[in-house]
FIMI-242884 format. One record per residue: residue in three letters; chain; x, y, z of N, C-alpha, C in turn. Coordinates in steps of 0.05 Angstrom, whole numbers, always signed. Each point is the difference from the previous one (the first is absolute). Example, Ala and Ser with C-alpha at 12.3 -4.5 7.8 and 13.67 -1.06 7.14 Angstrom:
REC   res   chain   n.east   n.north     n.up   ca.east   ca.north    ca.up   c.east   c.north     c.up
REC   ala       A     +264      -114     +156       -18        +24       +0      +18       +24       +0
REC   ser       A       -7       +21      -14       +16        +24       +1      -15       +22      +14
***
This chain:
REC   res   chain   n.east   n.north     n.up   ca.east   ca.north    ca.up   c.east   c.north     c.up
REC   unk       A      -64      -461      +57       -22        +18       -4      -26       -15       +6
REC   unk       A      -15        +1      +19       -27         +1       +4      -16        -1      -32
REC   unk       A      -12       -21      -14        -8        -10      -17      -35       +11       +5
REC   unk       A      -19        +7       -9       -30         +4       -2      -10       -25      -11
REC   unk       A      -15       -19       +5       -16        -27       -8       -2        +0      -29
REC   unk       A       -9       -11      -10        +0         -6      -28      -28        +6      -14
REC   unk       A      -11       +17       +7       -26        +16       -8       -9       -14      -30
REC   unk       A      +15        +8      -18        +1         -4      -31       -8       -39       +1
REC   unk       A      +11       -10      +14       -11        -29       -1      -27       -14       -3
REC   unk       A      -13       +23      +16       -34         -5       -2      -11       +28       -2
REC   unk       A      +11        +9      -27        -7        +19      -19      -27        -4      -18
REC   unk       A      -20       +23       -4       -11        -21      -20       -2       +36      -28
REC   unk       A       -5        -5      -20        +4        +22      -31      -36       +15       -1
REC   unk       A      +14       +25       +5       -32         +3      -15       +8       +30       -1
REC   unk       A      -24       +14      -25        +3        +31      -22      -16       +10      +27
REC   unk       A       +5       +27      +14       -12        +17      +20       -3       +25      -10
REC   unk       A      -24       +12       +7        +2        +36       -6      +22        +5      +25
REC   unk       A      +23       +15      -14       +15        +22      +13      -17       +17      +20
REC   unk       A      -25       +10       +1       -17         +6       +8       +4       -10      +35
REC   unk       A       +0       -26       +0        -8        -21      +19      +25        -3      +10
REC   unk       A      +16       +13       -6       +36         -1      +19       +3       +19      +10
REC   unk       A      +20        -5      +16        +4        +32      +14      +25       -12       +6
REC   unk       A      +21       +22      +10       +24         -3       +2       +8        -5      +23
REC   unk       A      +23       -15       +6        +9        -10      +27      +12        +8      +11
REC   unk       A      -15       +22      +32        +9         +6      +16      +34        -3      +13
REC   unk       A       +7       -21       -1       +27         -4       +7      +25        -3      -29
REC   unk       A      -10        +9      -22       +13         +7      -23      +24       +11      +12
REC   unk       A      +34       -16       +4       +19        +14       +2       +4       +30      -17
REC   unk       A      -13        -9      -27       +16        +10      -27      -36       +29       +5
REC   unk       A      +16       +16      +11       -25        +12       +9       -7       +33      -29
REC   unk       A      +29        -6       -8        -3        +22      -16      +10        -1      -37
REC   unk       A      -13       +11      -12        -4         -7      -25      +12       +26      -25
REC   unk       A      +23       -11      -11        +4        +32      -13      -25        -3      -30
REC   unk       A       -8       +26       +0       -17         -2      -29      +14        -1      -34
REC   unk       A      +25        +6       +6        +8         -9      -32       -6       -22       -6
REC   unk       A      +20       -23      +23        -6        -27       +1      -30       -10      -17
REC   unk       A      -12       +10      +25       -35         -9       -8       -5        +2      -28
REC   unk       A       +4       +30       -4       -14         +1      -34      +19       -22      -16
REC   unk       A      +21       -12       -7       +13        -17      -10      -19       -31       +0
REC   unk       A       -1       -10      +32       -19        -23       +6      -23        +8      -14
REC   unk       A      -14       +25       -6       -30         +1      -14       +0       -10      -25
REC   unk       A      +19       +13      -10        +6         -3      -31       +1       -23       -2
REC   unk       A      +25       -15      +13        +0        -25       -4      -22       -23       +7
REC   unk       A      -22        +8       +9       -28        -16      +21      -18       +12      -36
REC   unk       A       +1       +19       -4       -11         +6      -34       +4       -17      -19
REC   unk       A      +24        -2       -3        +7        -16      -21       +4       -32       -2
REC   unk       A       +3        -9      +21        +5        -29       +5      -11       -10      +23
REC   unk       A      -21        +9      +19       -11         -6      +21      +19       -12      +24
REC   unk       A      -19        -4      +19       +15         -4      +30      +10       -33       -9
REC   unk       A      +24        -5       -4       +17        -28       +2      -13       -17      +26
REC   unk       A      +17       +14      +23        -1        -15      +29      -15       +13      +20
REC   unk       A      -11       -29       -4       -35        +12      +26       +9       +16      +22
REC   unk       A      -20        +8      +16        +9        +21      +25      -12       -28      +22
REC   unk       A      +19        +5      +17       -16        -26      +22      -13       +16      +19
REC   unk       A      -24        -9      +10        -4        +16      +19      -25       -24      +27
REC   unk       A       -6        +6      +13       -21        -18      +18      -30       +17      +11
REC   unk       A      -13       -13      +14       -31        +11       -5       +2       +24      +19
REC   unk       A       -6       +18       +7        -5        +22      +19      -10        -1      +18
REC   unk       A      +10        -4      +30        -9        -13      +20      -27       +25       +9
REC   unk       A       +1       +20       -4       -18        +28       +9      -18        +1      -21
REC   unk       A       -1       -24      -27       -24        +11      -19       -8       -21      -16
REC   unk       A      -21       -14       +3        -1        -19      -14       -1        +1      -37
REC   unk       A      +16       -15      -13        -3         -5      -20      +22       +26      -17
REC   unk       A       +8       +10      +22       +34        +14       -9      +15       -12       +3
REC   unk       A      +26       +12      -11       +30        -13       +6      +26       +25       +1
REC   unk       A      +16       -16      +19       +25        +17       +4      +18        -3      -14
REC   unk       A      +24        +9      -10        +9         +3      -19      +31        -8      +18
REC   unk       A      +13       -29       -3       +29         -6       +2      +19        -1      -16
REC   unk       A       -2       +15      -18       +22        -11      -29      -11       +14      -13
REC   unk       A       +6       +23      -20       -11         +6      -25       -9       +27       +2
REC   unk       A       +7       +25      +17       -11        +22       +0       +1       +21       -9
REC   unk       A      +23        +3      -14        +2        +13      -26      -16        -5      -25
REC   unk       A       -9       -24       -7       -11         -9      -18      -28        +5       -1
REC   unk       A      -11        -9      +28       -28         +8       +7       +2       +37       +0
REC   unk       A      +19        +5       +8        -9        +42       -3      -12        -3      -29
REC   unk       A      +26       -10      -15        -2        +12      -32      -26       -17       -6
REC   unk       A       -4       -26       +4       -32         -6       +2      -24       +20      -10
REC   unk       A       +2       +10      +22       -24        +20      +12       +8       +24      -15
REC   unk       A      +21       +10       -9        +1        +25      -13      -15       -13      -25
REC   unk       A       +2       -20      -17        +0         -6      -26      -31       -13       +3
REC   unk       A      -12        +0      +19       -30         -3       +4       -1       -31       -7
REC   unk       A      +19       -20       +4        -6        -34      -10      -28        -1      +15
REC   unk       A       -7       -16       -8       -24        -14      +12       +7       -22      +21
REC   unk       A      +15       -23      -20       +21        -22      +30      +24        -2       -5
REC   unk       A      +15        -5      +17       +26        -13      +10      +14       -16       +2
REC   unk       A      +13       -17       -8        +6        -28       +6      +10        -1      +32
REC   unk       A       -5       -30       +4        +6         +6      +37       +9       -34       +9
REC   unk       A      +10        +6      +25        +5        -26       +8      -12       +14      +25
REC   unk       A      -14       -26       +9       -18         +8      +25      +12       -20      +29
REC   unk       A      +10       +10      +17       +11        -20      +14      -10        +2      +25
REC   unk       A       +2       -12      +30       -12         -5      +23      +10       +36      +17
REC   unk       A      -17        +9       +9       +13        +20      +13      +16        -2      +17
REC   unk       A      +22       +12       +4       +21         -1      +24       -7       +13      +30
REC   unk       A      +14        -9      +21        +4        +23      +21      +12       +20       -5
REC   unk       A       -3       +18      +18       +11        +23       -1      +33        -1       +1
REC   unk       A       +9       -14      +13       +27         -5       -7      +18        -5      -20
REC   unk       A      -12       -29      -10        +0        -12      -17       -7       +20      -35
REC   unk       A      -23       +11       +2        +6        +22      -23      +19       +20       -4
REC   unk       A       -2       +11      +30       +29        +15       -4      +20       -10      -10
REC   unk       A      +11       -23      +20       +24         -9      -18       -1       -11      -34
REC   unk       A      -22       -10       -5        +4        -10      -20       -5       +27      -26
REC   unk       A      -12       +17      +11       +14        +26      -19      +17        +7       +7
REC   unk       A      +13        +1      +16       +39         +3       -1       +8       -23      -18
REC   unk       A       +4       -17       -3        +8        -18      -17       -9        -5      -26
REC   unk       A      -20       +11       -8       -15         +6      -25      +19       +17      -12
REC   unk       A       +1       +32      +11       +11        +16      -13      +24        +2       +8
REC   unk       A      +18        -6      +13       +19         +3      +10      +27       -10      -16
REC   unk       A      -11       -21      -25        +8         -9      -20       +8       +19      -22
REC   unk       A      -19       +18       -2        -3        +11      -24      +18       +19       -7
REC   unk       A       -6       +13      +13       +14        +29       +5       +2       +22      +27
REC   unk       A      +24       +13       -5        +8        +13      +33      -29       +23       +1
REC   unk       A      -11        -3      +17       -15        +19      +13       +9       +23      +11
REC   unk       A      -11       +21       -1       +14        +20      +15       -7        -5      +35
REC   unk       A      +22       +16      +11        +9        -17      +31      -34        +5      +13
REC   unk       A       -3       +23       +7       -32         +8       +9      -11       -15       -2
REC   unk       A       -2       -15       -9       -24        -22      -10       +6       -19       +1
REC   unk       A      +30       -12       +8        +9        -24      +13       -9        +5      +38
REC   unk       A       +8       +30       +4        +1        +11      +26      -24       -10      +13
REC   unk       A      -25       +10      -20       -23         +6      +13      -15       -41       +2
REC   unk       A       -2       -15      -22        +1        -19       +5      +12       -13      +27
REC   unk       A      +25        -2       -4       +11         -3      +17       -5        -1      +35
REC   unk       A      -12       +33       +2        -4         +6      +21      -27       -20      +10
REC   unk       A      -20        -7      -28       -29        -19      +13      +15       -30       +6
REC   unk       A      +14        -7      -18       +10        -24      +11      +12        -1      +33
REC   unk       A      +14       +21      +10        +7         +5      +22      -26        -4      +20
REC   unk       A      -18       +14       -2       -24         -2      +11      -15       -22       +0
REC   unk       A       -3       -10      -22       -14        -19       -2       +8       -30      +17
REC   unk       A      +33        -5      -13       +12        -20      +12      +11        +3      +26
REC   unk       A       +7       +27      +10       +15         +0      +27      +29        -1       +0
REC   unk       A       +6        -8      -32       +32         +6       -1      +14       +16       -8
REC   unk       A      +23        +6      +18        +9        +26       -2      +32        -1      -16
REC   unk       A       +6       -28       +9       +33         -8       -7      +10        +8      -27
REC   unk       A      +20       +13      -11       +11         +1      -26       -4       -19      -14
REC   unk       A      +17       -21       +7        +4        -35      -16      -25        -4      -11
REC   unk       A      -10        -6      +26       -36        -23       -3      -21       +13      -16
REC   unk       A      +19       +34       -7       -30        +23      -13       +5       -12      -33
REC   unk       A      +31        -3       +5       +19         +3      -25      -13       -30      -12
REC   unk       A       -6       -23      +10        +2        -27       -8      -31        +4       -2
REC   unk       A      -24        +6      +14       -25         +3       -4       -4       +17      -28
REC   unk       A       +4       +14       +1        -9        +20      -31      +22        -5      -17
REC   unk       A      +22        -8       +5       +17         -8      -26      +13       +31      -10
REC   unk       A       +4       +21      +21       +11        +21       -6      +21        -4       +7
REC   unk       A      +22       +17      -10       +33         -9      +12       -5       +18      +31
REC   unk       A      +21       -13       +8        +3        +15      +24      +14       +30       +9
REC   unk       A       +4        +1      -19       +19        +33       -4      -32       +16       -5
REC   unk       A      -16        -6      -25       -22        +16       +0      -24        -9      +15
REC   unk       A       -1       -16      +27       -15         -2      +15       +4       +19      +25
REC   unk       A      +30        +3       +0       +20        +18      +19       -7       +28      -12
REC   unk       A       -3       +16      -25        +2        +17       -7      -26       +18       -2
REC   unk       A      -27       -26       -1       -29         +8       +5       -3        +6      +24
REC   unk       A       +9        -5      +18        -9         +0      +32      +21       +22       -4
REC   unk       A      +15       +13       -3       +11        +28       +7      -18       +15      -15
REC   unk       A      -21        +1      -20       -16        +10      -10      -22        +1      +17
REC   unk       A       -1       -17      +10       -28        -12      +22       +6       +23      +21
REC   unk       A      +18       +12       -4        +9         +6      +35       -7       +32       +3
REC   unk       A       -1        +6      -27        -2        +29       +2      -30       +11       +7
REC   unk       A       +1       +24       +8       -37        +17       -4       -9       -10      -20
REC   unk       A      -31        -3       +8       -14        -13      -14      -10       +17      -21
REC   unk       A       -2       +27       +1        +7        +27      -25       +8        -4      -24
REC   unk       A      +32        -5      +12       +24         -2      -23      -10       -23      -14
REC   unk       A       -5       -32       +8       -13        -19       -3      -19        +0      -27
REC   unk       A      -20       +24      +13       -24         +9      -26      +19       +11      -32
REC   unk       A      +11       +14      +13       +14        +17      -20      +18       -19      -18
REC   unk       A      +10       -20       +8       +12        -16      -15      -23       -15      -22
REC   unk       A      -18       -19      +11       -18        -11       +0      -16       +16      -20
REC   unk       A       -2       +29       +5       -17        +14      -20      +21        +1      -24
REC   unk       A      +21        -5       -9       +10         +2      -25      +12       -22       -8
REC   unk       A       -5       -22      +13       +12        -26      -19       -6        -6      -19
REC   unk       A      -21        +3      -19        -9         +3      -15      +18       +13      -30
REC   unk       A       +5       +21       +9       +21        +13      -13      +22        -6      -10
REC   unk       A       +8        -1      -26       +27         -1       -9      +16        +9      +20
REC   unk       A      +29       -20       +4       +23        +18      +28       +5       +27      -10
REC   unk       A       +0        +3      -25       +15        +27       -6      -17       +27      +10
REC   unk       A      -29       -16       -1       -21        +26      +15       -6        +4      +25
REC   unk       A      +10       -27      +20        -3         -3      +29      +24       +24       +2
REC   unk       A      -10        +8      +28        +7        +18      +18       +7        -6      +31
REC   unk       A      -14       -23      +12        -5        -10      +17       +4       -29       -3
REC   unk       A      +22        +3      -12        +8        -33       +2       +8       -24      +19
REC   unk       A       +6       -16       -5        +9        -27      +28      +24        +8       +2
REC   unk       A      +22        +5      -12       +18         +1       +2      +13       +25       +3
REC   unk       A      -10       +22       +0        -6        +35      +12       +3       -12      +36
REC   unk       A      -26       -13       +7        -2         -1      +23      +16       -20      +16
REC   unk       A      +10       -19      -14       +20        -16      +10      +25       +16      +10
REC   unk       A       -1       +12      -26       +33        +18      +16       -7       +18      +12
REC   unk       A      -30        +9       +9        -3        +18      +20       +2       -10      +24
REC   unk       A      -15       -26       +0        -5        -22      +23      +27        -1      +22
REC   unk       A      +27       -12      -21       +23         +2      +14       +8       +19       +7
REC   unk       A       +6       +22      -16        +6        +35      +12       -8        +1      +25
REC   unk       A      -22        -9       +5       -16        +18      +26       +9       -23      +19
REC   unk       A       +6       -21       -1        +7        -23      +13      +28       +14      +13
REC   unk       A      +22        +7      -16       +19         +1       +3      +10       +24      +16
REC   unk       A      -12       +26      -14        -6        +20      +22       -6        -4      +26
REC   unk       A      -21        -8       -2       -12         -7      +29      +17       -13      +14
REC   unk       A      +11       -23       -2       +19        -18      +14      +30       +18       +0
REC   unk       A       +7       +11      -12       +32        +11       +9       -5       +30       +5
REC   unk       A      -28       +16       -5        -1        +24      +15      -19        +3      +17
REC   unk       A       -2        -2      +24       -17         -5      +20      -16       +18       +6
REC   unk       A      +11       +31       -8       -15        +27      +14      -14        -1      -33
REC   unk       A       +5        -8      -18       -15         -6      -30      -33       -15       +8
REC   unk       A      +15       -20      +16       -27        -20       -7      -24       +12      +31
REC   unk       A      +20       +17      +15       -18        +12      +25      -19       +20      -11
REC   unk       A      +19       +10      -25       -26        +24       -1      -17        -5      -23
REC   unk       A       +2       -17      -19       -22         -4      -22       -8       -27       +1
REC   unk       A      -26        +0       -3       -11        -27       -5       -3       -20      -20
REC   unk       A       +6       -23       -7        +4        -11      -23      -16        +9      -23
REC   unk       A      -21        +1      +12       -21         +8      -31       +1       +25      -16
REC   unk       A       +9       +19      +23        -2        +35       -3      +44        -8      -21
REC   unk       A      +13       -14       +9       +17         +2      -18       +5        -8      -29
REC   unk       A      -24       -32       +5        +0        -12      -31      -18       +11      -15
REC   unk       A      -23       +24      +11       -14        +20      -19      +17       +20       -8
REC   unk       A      +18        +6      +18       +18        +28      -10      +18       -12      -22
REC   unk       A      +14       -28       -1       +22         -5      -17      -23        -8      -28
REC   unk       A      -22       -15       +3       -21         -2      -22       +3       +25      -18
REC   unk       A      -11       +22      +19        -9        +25      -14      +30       +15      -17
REC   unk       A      +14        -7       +7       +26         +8      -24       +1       -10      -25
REC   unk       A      -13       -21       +1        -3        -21      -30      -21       +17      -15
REC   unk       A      -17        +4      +18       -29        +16      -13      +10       +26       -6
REC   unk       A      +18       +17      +12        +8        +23      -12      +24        -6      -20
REC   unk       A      +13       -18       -7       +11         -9      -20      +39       +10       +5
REC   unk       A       +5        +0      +30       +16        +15      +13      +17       -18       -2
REC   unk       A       +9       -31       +5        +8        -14      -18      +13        -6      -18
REC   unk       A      +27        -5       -5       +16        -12      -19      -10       -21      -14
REC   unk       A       -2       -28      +27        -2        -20       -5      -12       -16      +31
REC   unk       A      -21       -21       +1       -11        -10      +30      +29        -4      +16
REC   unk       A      +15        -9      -10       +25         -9      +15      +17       +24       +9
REC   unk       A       -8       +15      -10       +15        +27      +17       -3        -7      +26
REC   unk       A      -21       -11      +13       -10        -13      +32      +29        -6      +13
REC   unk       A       +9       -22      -19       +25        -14       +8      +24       +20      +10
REC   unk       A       +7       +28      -11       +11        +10      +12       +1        +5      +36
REC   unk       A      -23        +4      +12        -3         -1      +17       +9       -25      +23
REC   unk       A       -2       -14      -14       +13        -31      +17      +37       +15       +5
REC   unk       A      +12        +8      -32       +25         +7       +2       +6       +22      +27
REC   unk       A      -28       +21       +0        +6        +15       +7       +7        -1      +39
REC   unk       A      -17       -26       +4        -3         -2      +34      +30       -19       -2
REC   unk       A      +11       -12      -14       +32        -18       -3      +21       +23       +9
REC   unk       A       +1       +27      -17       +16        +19       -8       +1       +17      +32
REC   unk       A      -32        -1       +5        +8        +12      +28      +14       -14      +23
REC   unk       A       -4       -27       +8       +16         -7       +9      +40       +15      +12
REC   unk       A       +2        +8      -27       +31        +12       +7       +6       +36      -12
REC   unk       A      -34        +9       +0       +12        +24       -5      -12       +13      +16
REC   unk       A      +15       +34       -6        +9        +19      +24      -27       +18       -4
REC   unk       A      -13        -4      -16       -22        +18       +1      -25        +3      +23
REC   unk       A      -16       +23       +2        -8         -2      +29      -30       -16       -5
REC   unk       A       -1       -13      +20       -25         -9       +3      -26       +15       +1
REC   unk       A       +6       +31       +9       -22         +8       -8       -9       +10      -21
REC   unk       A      +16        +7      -22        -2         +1      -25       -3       -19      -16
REC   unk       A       +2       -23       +7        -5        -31      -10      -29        -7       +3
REC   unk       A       -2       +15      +22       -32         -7      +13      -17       +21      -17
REC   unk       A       +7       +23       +3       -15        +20      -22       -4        -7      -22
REC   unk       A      +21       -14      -15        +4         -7      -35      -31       -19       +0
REC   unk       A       +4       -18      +22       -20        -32       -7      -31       +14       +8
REC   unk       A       +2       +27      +11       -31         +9       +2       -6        +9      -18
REC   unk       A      +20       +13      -15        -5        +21      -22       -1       -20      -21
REC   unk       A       +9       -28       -6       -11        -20      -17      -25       -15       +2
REC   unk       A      -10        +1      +28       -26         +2       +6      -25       +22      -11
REC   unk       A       +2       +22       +1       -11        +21      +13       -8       +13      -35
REC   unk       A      +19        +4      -18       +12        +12      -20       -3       -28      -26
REC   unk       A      -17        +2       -4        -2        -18      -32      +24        +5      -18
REC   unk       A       +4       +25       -1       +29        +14      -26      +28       -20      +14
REC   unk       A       +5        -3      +34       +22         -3       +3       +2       -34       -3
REC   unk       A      +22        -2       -9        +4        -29      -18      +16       -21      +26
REC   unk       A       +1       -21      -14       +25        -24      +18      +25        +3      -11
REC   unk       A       -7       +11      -18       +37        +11      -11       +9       +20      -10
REC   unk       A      -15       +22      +18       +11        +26      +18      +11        +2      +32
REC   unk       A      -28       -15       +9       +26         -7      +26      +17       -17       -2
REC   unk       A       +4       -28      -11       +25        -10      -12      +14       +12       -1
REC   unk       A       +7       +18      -20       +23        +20      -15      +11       +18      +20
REC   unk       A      -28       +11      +19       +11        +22      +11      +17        -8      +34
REC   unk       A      -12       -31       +9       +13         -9      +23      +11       -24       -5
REC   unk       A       +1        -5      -13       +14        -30       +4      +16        -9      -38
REC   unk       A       +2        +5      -16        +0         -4      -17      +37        -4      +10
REC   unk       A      +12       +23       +1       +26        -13       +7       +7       -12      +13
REC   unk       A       -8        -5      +27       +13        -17      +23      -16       -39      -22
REC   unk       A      -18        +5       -7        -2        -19      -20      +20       -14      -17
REC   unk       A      +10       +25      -19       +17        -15      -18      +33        +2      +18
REC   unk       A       +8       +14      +26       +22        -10      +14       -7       -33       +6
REC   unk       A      -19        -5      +14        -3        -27      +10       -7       -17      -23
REC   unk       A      -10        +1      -24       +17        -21      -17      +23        +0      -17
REC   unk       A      +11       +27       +8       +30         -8       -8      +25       -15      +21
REC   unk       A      -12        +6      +20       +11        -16      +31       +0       -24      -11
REC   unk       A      -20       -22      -10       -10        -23       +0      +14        -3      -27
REC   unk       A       +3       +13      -18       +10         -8      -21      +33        -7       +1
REC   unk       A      +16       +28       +7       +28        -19      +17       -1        -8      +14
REC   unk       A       -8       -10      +17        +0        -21      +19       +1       -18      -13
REC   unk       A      -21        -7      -24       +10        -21      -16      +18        -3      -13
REC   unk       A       +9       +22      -20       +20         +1      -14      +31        -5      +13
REC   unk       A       -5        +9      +32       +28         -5      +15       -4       -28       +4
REC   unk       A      -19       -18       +3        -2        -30      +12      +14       -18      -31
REC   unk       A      -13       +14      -16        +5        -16      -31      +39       +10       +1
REC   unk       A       +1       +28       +8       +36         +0       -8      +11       -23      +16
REC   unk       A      -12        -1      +29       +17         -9      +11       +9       -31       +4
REC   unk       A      -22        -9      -20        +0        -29       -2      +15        +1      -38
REC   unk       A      +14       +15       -2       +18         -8      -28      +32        -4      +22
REC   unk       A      +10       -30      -14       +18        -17      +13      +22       +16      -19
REC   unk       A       +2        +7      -19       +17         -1      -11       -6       +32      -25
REC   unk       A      +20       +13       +1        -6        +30      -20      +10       -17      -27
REC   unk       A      +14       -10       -3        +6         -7      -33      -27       -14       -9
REC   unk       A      -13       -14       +8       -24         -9      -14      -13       +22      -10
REC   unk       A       -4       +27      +16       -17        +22      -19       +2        +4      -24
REC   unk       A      -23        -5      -17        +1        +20      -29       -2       +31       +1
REC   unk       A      +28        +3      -27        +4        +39       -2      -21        +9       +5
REC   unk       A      -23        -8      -10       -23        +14       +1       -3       +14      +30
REC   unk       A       -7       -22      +11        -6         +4      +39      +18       +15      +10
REC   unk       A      +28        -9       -7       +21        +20      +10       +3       +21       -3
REC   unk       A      -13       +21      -37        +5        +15       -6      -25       +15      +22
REC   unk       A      -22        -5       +3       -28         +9       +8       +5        +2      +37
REC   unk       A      +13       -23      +12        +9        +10      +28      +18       +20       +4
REC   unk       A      +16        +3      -28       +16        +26       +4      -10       +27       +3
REC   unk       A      -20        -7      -18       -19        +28       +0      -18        +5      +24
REC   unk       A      -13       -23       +9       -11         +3      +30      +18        +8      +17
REC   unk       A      +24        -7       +3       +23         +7      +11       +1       +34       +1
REC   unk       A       +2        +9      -26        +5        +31       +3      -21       +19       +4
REC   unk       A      -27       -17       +0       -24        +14       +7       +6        +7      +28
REC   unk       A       +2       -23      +14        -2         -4      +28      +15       +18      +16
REC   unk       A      +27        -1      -10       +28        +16       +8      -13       +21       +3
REC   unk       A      -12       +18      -24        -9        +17      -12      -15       +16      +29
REC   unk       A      -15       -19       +1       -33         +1      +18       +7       +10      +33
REC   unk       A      +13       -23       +7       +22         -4      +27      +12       +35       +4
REC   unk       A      +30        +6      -17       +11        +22       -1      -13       +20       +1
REC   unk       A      -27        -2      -14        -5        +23       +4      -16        +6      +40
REC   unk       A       -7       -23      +10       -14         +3      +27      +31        +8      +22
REC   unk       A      +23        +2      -18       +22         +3      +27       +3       +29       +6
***
């Protein structure tokens, strides 16, 4: 990981009006729930601010400061009208260099919601010129699965983007427009597109990830992962007899139609040729596992009694197709 200089080394202490801070632009941690806050007030009431806020001079204002460390503390500050602050005052950084070193500040603390790893993220991209997973992953000290998972966030309309962004804030239970809503929309439309071609000819990415959005907002919806059906559903076609142009109708009318779900056309085209093809895959194993028993006396009654019964299902099943 790409380390930020040792700022705090030639630190120097001093009480600031809150007044005279302002908050830092490249703040990963961009969003703040208010229960939290009122908790930190109470606690800033009763026992005052413990650990200083660090922050350095304000390059756009003389005799201000920006705020690197401590911005929750400074809000509740300013709600509770302090007069000063405790502070550690340290050399200002580059623009780089602050960024990263607020990734590594907070990055410790607690998981951020993805948006706001995303949108960071995206200035570091800019700023530094790098685009690589790894080198994003070792610079900000994000894992690489959620450096992978922001940039599929990154990727969408910049709309949907707002819409997320406008409710991070929010308890998950009140988001609507979540990271992970659009993640599994992200792939849906990925997957469509790539295994149905007259799909991805006639709708445009954005006009589809607003249409699958707007089902969440009408609350049409089981669950975001209902999305995932659709992955099953372009597998299932593969080997079934159903017509393509009714296949093609279904995925407009899941477009087109907020009411119509991912697991209505599931159910209504593919749901069985689905569960044939993993029962194909299931004996296939089950015949690979019989066929590697060397010897029938090693079986326990149990297995024996239970292949007997598979036995007369099967018979059962068979007889009746003659």
């Amino acid at each position: 990981m790409t380390q930020p200089p040792d700022l705090l080394s030639t630190s120097y202490q001093a009480e600031i009006d809150p007044g005279r801070i302002r908050p830092n632009p490249d703040n990963p941690r961009r969003y703040f729930n208010e229960d939290r806050l009122d908790l930190l007030r109470t606690s800033i009431q009763e026992i005052g601010i413990l650990v200083p806020l660090i922050v350095y001079a304000d390059p756009q204002s003389d005799g201000d400061f920006v705020l690197m460390d401590g911005e929750r503390r400074w809000r509740c500050s300013s709600d509770l009208g302090l007069e000063t602050v405790p502070t550690n005052v340290i050399p200002a950084p580059d623009p780089l260099d602050n960024l990263l070193r607020m990734f590594n500040i907070h990055n410790v603390r607690e998981d951020w919601p993805l948006i706001s790893v995303a949108l960071s993220l995206r200035e570091v991209m800019k700023i530094s010129g790098e685009t690589g997973e790894k080198r994003l992953s070792e610079m900000t000290g994000v894992t690489r699965s959620s450096v992978r998972r922001a940039r599929r966030l990154l990727s969408l309309p910049e709309p949907e983007i707002d819409l997320i962004r406008d409710e991070a804030h929010l308890d998950r239970t009140e988001q609507v427009h979540r990271e992970d809503l659009y993640l599994e929309i992200e792939a849906a439309e990925s997957v469509l597109r790539s295994a149905v071609p007259s799909f991805g000819a006639k709708h445009t990415r954005p006009e589809v990830i607003r249409a699958f959005a707007a089902k969440a907002e009408a609350k049409t919806l089981r669950a975001v992962t209902d999305f995932r059906l659709l992955g099953r559903l372009t597998k299932a076609l593969e080997s079934s007899d159903a017509s393509s142009d009714l296949i093609e109708y279904a995925l407009d009318e899941l477009v087109t139609d907020v009411n119509v779900t991912p697991q209505e056309v599931f159910d209504n085209f593919a749901a069985e040729g689905y569960r044939q093809q993993t029962l194909l895959r299931k004996a296939e194993v089950l015949q690979g596992d019989l066929n590697g028993i060397e010897d029938a006396a090693t079986l326990s009654p149990a297995l024996v009694a239970e292949l007997r019964r598979l036995n007369a299902v099967l018979s059962q099943l068979l007889d009746s197709l003659a």
